[in-house]
Steps between C-alpha positions, in 0.01 A plus 500: 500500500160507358338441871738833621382707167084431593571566863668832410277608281238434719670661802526835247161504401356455893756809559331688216109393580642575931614875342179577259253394818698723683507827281119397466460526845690822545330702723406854310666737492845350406621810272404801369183632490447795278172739492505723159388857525359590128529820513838739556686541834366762742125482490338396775418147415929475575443726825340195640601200316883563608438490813253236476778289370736548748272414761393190335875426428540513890191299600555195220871471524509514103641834295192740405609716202242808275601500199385822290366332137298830348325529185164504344321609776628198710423248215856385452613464886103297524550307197854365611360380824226350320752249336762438779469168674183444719757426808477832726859680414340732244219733643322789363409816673288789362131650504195484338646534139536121532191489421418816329784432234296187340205708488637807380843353330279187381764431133820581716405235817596173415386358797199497763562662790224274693593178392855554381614576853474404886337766729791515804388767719314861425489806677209686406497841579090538640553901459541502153780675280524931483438738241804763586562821292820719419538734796423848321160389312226744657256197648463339816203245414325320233282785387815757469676285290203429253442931490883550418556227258178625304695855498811313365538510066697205510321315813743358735710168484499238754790282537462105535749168473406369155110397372382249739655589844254623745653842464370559105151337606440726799608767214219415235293416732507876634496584160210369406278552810576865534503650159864653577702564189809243587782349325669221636896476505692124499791468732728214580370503898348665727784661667574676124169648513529615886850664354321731241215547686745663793641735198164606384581265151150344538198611693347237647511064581347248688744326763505238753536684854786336531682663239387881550465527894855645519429756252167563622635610900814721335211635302717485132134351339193575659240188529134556434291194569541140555315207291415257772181434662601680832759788553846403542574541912864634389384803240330695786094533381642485094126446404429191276433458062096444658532836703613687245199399293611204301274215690624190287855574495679249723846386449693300706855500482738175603828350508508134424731190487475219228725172454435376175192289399480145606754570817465231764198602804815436732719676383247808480424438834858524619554850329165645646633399846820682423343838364208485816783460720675799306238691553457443881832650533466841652752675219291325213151613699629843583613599110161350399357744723668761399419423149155471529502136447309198589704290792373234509545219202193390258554075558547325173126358434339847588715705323413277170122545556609903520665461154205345359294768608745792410497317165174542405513852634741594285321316233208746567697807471655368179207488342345822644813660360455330144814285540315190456129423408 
């Protein structure tokens, strides 16, 4: 009885050691893989990550889901990612506020958004965000705007998606390099700012092209310059921040995705072949098109060297906005 009892409980524990190796060896993705959104449905960071994740879904035979997780200027939605499992089922997707948020938000970020997380894929946007302006205000460039907002008792407001995202920098920025009277306005997301702007609520905010390019060709917000190095191809000779007088300001916009820090180089490399084969999708390259947006997919080791460099950017406008010395 004693001989049967050992060779059982050997049997069960090569059964159990057999089904471990195996789950180890599951090929990824086995399950859901979920990419938080940190900021509110209905921007445009949602207009492309749905159907980002769909495609993905299709290409890695694993369920893509966005989940909306707002707050804090995208803090909370980052900060969750930040302590999910390094294992590739719980992405992050957002912009540059991923970094601006420790440099501007630095006793509300618990984490570092370099080191903390694992660069996916980026899609940089080489044109630069937009500076667009409530239909009825009486200016078509630069120069207008600073004459009328000078005439203005109050100034006007621009609207942004919480201290940190690229929207309030751009904002201060403006602020401080043209003299103009302005007041900046926290909203939720970008899309709640595009909302008032529509109704004449606020007067002006810096937005990826992605988001406004709708409103800009029914003409319900008029745009009036872009911040990248070059003019934007879509915005039909929108002259840049430099041509409009402002020779340092340059601000890129991007979408990225993060897994969480310490996530497995394979794994990575299995969901940046998923998104760049995404993206070669005609649908996925045509709404990126439309948008304004980069195609093509920033690989995982360049797209960190970007961060590193947008970080110390960012760092520089901190301090030449007093944030940090």
């Amino acid at each position: 009885m004693r001989r049967v009892a050992l060779v059982s409980a050997f049997v069960v524990t090569l059964i159990g050691l057999t089904m471990g190796a195996r789950n180890a060896d599951a090929a990824f993705p086995d399950r859901t893989i979920k990419i938080i959104v940190p900021f509110a449905p209905g921007g445009p960071i949602d207009a492309i990550a749905r159907p980002l994740a769909l495609a993905m879904q299709e290409i890695m035979g694993a369920t893509v889901v966005v989940e909306n997780r707002s707050g804090a200027g995208g803090i909370i939605g980052s900060e969750s990612v930040a302590s999910a499992a390094p294992d590739g089922y719980t992405l992050l997707m957002t912009t540059g506020s991923h970094i601006g948020n420790k440099l501007f938000n630095a006793a509300q970020v618990r984490y570092d958004p370099l080191t903390g997380f694992t660069p996916v894929a980026g899609l940089i946007e080489s044109s630069g965000i937009v500076l667009v302006a409530r239909k009825d205000i009486p200016a078509d460039s630069i120069a207008a705007l600073r004459s009328f907002a000078k005439t203005q008792p109050n100034g006007l407001t621009f609207g942004h998606a919480g201290i940190g995202n690229i929207s309030y920098v751009a904002g201060e920025l403006l602020k401080l390099q043209s003299g103009m009277p302005l007041s900046g306005i926290p909203y939720r997301g970008t899309a709640a700012v595009l909302s008032d702007l529509i109704t004449g609520q606020v007067d002006l905010c810096f937005v990826g092209i992605s988001g406004a390019r709708g409103y800009i060709d029914n003409k319900q917000i008029k745009v009036l310059a872009s911040t990248g190095a070059e003019r934007a191809p879509v915005l039909n000779g929108v002259p840049t921040m430099r041509e409009s007088g402002f020779p340092d300001f340059v601000v890129l916009g991007y979408i990225g995705l993060w897994a969480p820090g310490n996530t497995p180089k394979e794994v990575v490399a299995s969901l940046y072949d998923g998104v760049q084969k995404a993206l070669a999708r005609q649908s996925m390259r045509e709404l990126l098109l439309t948008f304004g947006q980069a195609t093509q997919a920033t690989p995982p080791e360049e797209f960190a060297r970007f961060l590193e460099r947008d970080f110390s950017t960012q760092q520089r406008w901190a301090r030449e906005l007093g944030v940090i010395k």
